[in-house]
DSSP file (Angstrom, degrees, kcal/mol; ACC not computed):
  #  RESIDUE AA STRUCTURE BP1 BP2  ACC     N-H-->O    O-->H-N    N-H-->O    O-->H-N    TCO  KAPPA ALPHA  PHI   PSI    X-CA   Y-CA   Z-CA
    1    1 A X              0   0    0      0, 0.0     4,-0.3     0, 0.0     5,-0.1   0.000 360.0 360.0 360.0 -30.8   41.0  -48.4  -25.8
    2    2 A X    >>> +     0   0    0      1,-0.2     4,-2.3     2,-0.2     3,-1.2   0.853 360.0  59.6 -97.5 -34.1   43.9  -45.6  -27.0
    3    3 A X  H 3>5S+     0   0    0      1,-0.2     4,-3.9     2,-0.2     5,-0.2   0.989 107.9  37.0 -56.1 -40.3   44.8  -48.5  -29.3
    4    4 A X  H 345S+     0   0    0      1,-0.2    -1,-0.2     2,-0.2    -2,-0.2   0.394 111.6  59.9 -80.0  10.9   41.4  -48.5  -31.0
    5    5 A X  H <>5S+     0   0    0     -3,-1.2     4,-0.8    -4,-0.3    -1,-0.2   0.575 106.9  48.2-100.6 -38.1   41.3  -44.7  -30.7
    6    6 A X  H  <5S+     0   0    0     -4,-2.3     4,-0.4     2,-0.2     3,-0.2   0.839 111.3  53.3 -62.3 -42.4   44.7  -44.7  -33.1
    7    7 A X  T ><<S+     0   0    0     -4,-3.9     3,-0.5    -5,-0.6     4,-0.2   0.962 108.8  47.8 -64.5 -26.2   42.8  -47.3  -35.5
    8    8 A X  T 34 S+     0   0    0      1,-0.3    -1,-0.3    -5,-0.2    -2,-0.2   0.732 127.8  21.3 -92.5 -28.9   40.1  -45.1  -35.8
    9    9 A X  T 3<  +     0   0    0     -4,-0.8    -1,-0.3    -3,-0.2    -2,-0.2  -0.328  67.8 137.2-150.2  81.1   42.2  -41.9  -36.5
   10   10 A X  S X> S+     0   0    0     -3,-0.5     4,-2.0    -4,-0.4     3,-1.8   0.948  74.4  47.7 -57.9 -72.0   45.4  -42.8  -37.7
   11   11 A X  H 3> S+     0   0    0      1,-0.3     2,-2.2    -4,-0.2     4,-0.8   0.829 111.9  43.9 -57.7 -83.0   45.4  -40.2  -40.3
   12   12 A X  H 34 S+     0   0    0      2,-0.2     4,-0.4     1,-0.2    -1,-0.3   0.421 118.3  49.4 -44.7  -6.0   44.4  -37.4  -38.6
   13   13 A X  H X> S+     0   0    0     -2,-2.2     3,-1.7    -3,-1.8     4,-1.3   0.798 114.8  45.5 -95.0 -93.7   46.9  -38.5  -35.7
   14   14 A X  H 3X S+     0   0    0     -4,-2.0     4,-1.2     1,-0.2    -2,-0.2   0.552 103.8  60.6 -20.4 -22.9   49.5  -39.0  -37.9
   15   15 A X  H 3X S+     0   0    0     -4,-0.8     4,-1.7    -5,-0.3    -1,-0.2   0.650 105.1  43.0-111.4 -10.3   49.0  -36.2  -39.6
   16   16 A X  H <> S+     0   0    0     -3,-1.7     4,-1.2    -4,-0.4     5,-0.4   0.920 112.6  62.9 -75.0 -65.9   49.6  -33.5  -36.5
   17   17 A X  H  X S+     0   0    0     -4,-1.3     4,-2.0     1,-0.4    -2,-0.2   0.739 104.9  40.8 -25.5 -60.2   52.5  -35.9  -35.8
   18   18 A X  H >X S+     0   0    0     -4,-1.2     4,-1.4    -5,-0.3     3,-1.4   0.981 110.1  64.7 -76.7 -40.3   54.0  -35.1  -39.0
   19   19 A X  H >X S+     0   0    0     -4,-1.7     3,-1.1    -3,-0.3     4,-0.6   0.847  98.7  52.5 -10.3 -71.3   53.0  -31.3  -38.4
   20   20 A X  H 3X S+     0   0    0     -4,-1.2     4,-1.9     1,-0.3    -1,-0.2   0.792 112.8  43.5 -55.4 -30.6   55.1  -30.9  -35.7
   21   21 A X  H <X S+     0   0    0     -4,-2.0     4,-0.9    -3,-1.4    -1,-0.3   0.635 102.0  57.8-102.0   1.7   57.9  -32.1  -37.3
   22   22 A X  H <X S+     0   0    0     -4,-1.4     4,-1.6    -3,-1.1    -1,-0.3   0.333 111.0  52.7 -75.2 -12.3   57.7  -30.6  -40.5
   23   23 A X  H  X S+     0   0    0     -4,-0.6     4,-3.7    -5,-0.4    -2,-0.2   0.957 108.3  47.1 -90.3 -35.2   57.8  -27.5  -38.1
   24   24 A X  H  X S+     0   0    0     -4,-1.9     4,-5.2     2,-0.3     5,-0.3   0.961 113.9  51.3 -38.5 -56.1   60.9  -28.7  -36.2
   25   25 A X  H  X S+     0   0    0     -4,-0.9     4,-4.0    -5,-0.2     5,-0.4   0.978 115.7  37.2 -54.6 -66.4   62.2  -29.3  -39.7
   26   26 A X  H  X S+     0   0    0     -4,-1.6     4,-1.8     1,-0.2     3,-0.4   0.966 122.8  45.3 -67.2 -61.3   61.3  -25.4  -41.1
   27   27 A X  H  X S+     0   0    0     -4,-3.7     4,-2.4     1,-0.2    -1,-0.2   0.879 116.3  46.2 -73.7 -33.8   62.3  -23.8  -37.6
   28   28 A X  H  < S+     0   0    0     -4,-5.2    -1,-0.2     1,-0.2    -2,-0.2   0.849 112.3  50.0 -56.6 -41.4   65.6  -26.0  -37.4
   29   29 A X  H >X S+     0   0    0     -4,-4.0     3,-2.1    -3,-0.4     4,-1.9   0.998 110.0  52.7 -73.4 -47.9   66.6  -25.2  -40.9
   30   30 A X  H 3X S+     0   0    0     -4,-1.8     4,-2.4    -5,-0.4    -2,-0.2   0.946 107.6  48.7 -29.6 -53.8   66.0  -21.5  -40.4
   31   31 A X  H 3< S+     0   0    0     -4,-2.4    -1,-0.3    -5,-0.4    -2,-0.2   0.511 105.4  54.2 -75.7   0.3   68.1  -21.2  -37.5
   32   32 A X  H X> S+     0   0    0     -3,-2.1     4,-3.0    -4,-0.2     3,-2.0   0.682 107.7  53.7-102.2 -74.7   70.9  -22.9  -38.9
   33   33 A X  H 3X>S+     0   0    0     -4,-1.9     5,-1.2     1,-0.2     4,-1.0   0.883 118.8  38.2 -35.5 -64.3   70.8  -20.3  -42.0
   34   34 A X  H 3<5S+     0   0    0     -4,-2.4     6,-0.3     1,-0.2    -1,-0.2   0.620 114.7  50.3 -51.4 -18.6   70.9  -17.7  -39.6
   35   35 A X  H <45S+     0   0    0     -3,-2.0    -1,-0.2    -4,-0.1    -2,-0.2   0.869 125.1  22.6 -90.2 -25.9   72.9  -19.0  -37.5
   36   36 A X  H  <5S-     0   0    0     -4,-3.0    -2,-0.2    -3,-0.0    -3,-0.2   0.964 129.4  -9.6 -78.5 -58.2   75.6  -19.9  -39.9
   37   37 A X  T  <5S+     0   0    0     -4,-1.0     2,-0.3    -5,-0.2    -3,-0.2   0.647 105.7  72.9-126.9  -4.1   75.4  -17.8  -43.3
   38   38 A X  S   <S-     0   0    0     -5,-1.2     2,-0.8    -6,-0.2     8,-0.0  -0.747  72.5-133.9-101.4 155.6   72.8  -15.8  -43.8
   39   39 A X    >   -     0   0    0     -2,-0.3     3,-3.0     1,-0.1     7,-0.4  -0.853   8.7-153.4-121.8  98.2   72.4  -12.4  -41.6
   40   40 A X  T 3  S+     0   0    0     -2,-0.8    -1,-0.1    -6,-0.3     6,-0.1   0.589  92.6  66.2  -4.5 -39.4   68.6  -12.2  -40.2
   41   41 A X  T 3  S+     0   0    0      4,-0.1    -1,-0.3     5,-0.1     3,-0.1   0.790  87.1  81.9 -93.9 -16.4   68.9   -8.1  -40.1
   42   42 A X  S <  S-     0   0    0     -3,-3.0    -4,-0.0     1,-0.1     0, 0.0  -0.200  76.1-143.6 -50.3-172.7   69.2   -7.9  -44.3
   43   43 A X  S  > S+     0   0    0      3,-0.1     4,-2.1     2,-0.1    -1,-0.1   0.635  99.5  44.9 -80.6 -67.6   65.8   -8.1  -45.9
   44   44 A X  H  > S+     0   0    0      1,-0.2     4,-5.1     2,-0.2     5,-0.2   0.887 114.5  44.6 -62.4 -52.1   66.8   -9.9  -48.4
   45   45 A X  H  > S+     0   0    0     -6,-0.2     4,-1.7     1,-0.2    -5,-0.2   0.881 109.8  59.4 -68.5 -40.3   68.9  -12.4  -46.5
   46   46 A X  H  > S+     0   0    0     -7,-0.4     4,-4.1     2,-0.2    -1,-0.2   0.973 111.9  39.0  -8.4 -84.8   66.0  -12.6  -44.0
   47   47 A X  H  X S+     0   0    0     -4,-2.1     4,-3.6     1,-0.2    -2,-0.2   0.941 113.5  53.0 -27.4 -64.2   63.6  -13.7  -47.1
   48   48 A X  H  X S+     0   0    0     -4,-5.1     4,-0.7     2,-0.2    -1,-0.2   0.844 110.9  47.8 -58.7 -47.0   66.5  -16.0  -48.6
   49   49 A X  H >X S+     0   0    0     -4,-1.7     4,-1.6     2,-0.2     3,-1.4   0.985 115.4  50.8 -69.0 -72.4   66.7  -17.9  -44.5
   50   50 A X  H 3X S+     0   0    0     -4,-4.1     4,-4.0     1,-0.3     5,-0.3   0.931 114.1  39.7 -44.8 -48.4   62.4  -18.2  -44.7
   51   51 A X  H 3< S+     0   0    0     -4,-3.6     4,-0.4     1,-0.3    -1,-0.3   0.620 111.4  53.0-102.8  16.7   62.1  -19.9  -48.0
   52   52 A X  H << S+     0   0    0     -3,-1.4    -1,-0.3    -4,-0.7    -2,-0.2   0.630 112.9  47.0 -83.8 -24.4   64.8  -22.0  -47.8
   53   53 A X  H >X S+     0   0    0     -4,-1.6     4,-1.4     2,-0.2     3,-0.9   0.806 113.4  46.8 -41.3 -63.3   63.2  -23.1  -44.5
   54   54 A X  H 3X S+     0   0    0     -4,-4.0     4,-2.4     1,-0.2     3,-0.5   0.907 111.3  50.4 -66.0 -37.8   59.6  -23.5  -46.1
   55   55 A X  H 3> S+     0   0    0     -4,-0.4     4,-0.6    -5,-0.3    -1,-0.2   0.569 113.7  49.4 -99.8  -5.9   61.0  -25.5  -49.3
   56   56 A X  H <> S+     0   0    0     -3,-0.9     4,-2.1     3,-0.2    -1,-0.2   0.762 116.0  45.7 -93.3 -26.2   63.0  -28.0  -46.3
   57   57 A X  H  X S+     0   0    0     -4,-1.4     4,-2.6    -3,-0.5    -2,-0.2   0.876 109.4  45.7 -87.8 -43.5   59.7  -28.2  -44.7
   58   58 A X  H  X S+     0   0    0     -4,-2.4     4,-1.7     2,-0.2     5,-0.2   0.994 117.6  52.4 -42.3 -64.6   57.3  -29.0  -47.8
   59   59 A X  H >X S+     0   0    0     -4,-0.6     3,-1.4    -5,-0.3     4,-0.6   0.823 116.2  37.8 -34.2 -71.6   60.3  -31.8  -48.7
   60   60 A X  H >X>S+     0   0    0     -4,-2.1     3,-2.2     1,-0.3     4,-1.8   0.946 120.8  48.7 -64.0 -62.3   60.1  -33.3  -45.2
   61   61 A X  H 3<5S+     0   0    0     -4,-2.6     4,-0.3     1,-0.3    -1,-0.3   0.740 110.4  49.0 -53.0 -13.1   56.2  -32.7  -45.3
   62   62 A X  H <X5S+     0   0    0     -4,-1.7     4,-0.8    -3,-1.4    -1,-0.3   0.814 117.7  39.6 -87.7 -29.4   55.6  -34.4  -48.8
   63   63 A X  H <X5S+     0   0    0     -3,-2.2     4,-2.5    -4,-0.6     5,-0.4   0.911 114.0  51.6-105.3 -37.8   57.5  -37.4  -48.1
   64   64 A X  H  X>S+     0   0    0     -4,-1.8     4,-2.8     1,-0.2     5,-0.5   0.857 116.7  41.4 -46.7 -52.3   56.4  -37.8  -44.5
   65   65 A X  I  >XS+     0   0    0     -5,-0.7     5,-1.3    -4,-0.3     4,-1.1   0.903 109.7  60.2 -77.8 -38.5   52.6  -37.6  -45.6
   66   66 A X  I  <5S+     0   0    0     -4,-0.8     6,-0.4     1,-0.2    -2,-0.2   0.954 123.9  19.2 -54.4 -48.5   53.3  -39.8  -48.7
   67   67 A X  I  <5S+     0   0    0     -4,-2.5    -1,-0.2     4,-0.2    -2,-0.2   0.784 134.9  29.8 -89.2 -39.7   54.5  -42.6  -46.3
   68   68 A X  I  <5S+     0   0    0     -4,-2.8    -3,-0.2    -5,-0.4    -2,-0.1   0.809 127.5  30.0-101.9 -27.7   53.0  -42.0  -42.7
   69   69 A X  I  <<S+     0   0    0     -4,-1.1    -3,-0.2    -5,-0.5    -4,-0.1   0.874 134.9  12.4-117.7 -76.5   49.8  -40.1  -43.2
   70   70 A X  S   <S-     0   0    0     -5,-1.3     3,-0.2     1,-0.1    -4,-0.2   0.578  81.4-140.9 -76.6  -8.2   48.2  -41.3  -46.9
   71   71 A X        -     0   0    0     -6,-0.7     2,-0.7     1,-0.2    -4,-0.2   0.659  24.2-154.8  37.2  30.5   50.2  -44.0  -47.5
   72   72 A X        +     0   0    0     -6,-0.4     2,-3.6    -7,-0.3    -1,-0.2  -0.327  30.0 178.9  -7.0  38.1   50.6  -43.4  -51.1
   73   73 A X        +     0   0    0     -2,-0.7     2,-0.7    -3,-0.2    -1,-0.1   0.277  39.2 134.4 -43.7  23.4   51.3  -46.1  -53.6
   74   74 A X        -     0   0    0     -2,-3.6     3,-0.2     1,-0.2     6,-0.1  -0.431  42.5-157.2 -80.1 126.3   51.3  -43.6  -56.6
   75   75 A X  S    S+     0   0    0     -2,-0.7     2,-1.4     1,-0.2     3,-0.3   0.785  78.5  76.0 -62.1 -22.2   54.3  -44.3  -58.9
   76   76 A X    >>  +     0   0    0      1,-0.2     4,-2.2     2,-0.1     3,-0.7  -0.396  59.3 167.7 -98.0  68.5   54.5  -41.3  -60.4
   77   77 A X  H 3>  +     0   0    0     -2,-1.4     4,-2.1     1,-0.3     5,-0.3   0.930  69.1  59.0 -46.7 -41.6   56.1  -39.3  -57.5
   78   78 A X  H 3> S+     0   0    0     -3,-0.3     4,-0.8     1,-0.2    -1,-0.3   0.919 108.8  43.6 -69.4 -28.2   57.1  -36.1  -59.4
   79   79 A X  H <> S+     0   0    0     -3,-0.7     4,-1.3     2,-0.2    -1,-0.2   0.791 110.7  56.0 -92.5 -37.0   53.7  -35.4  -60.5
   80   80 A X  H  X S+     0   0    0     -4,-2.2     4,-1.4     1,-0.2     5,-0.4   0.937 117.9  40.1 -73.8 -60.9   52.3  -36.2  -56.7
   81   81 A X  H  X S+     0   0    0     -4,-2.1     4,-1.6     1,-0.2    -1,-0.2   0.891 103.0  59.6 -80.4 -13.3   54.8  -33.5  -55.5
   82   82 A X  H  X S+     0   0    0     -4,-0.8     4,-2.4    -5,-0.3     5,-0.3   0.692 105.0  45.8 -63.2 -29.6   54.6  -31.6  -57.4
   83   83 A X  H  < S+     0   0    0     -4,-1.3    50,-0.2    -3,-0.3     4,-0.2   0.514 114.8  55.2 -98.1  12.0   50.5  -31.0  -56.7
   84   84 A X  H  X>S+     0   0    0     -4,-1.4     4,-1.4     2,-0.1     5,-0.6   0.544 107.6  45.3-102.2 -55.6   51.5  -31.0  -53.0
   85   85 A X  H  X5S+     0   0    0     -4,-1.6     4,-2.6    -5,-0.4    -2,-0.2   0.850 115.8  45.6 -22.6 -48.7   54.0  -28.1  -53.7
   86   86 A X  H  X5S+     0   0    0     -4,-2.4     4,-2.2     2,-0.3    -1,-0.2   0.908 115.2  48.2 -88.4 -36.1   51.4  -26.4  -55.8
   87   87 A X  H >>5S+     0   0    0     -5,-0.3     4,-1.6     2,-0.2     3,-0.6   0.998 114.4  50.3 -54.5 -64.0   48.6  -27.3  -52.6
   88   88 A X  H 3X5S+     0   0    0     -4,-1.4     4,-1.7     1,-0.3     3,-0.3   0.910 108.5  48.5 -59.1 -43.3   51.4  -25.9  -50.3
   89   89 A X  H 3X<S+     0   0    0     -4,-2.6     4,-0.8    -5,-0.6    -1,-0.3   0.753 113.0  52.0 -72.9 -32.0   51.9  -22.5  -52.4
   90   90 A X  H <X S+     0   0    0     -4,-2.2     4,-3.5    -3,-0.6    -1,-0.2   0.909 106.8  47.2 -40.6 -57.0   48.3  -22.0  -52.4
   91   91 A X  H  X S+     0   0    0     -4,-1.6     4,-1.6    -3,-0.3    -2,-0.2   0.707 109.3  54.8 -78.4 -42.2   47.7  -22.4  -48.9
   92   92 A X  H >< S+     0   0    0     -4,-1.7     3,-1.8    -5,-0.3    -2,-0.2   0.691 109.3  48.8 -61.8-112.2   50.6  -20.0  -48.3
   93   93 A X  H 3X S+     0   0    0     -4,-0.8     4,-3.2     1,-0.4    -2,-0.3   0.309 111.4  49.1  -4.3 -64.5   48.8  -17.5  -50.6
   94   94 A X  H 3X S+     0   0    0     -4,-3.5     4,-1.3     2,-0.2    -1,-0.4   0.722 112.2  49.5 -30.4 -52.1   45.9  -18.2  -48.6
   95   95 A X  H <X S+     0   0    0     -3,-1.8     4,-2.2    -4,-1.6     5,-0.3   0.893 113.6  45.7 -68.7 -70.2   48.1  -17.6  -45.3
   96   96 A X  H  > S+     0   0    0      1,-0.2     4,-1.8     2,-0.2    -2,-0.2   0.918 115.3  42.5 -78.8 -54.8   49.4  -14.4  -46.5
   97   97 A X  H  X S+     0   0    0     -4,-3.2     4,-0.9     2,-0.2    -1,-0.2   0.846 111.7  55.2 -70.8 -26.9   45.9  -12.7  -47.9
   98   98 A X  H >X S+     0   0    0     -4,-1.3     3,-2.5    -5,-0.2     4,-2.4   0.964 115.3  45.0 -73.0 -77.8   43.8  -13.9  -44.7
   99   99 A X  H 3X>S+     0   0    0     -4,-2.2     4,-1.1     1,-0.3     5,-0.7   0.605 108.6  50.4 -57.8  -8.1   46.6  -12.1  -42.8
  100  100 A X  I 3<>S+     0   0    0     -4,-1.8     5,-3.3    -5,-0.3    -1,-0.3   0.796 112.7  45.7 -65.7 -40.6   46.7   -9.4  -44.6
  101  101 A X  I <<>S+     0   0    0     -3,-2.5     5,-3.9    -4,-0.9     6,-0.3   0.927 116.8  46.9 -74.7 -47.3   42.9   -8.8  -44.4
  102  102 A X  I  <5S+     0   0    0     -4,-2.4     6,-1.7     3,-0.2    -3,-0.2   0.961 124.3  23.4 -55.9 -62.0   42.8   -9.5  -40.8
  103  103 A X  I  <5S+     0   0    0     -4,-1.1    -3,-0.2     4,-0.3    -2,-0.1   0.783 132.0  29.7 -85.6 -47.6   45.9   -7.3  -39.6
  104  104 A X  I   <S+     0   0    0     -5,-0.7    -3,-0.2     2,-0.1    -4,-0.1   0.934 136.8  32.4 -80.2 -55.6   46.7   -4.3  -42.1
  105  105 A X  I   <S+     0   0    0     -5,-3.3    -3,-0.2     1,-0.2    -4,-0.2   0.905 133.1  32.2 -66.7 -77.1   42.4   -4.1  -43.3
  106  106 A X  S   <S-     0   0    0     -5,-3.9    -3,-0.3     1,-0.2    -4,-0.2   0.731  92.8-138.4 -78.2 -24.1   40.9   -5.3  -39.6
  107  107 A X        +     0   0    0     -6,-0.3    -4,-0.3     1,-0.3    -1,-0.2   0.696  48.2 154.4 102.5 -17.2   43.4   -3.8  -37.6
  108  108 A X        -     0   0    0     -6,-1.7    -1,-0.3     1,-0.1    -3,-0.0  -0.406  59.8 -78.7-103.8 177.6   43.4   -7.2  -35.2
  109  109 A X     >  -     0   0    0      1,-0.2     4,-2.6     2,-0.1    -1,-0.1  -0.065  37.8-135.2 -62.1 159.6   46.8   -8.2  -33.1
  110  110 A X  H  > S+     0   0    0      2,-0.2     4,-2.1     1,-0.2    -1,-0.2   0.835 102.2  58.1 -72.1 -32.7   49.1   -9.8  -35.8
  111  111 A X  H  > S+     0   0    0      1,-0.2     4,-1.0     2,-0.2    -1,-0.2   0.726 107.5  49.1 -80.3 -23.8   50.0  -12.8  -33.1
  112  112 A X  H  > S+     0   0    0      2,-0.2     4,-1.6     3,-0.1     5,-0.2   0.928 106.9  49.5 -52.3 -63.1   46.4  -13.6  -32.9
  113  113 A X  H  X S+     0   0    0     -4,-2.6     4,-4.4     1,-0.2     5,-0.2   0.841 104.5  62.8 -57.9 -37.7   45.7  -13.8  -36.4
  114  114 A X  H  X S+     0   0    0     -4,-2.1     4,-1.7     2,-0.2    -1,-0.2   0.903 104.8  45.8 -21.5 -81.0   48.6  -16.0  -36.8
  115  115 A X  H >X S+     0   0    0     -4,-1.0     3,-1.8     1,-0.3     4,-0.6   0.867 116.4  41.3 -43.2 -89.1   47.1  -18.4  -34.6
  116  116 A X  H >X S+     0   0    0     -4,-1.6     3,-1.4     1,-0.3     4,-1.3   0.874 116.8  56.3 -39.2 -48.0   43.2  -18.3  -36.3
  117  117 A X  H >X S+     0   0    0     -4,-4.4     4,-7.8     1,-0.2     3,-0.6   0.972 105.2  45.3 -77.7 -31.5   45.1  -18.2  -39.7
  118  118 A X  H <X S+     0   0    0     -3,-1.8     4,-1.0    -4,-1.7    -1,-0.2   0.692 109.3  55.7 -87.6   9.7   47.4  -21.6  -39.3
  119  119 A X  H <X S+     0   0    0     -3,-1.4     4,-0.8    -4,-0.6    -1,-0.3   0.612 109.3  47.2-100.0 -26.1   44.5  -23.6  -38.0
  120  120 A X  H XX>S+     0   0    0     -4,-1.3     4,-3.2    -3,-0.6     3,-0.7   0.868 114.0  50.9 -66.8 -57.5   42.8  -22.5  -41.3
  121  121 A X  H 3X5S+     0   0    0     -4,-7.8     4,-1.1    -5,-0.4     5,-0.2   0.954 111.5  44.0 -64.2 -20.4   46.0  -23.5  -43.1
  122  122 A X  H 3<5S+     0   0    0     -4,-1.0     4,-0.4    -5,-0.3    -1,-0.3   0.557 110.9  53.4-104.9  18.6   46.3  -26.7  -41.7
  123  123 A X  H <X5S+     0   0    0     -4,-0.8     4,-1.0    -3,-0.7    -1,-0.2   0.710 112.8  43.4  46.1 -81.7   42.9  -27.5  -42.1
  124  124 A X  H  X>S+     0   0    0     -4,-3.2     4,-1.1     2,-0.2     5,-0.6   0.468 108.5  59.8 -89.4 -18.0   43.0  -26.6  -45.6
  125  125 A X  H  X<S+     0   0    0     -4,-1.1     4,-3.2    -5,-0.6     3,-0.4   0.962 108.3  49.0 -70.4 -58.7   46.5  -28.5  -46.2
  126  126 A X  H  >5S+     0   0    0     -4,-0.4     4,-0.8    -5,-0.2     3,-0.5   0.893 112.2  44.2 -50.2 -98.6   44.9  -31.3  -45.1
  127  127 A X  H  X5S+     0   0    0     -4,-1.0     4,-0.8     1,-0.3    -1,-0.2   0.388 113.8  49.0  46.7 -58.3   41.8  -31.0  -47.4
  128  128 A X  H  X>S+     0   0    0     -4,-1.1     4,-1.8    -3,-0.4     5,-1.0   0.866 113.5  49.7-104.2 -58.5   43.7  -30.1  -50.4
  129  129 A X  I  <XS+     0   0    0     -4,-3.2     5,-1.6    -5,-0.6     6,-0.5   0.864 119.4  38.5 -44.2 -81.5   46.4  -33.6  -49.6
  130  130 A X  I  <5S+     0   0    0     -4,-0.8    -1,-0.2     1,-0.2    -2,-0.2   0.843 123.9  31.5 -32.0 -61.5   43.6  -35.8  -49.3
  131  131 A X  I  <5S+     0   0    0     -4,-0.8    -1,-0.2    -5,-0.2    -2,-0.2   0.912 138.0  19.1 -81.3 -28.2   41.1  -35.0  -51.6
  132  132 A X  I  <5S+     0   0    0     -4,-1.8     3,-0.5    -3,-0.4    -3,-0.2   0.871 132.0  24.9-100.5 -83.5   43.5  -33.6  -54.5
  133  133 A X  I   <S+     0   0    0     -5,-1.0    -3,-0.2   -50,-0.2    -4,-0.2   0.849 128.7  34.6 -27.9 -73.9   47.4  -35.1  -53.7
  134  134 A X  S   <S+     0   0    0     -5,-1.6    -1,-0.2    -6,-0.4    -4,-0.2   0.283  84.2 151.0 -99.6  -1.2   47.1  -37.9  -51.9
  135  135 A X        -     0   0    0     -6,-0.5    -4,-0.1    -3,-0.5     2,-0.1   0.126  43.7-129.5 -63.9 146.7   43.6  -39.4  -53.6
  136  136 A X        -     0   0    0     -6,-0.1     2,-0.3     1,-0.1    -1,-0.1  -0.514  25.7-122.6 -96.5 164.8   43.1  -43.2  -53.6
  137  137 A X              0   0    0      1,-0.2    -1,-0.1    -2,-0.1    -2,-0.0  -0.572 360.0 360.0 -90.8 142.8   42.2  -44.3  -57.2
  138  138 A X              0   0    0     -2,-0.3    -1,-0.2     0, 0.0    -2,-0.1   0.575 360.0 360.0 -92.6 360.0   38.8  -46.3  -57.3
């Protein structure tokens, strides 16, 4: 039965799977910048720690989805990561303006909105890979 429950949603199984570990991947490399050369209490260096973290976590997540989740044959790889990069920088925008509206306009708790907002992003990550990224060619 839990086999024919995998056959039946592999991707979507697969594709929290690789969730989690594209977050392992973004928390691990963060915490390694901090712990090693970059200093958490700049701003800047702060910044520098986070988006070196998100661009180790897109890598891991592009190749991870390519292989485990869509199972991509496309040959042209740079072009295919490149429209998940550009899917992932959306979706951050998206990330960043839903919380903005929510917490500085509405006022609601910031750890909350978090929440509601990354179930929107990964939602819409998903969405945007499938139908756009990852789409099989008829």
């Amino acid at each position: 039965m839990i086999k024919e429950l995998y056959k039946k949603y592999k991707e979507i199984i697969n594709y929290l799977i690789v969730g989690v570990l594209t977050t392992v991947v973004s928390l691990a490399v963060y915490y390694i910048c901090v712990v090693t050369f970059l200093d958490p209490h700049k701003a800047l260096q702060l910044q520098a720690a986070n988006i070196i973290s998100w661009i180790a976590a897109v890598t891991f997540a592009y190749f991870a989805n390519r292989k485990f989740v869509f199972e991509s044959k496309n040959p042209n790889i740079l072009q295919e990561a490149a429209a998940f990069y550009a899917a992932r920088l959306a979706t951050l925008g998206m990330d960043m303006a839903v919380m903005f509206l929510m917490v500085t306009v509405g006022g609601i708790n910031d750890k909350i909105a978090k929440l509601a907002v990354q179930v929107l992003v990964i939602a819409a990550n998903y969405i945007l890979s499938k139908l756009l990224v990852f789409r099989k060619k008829k």
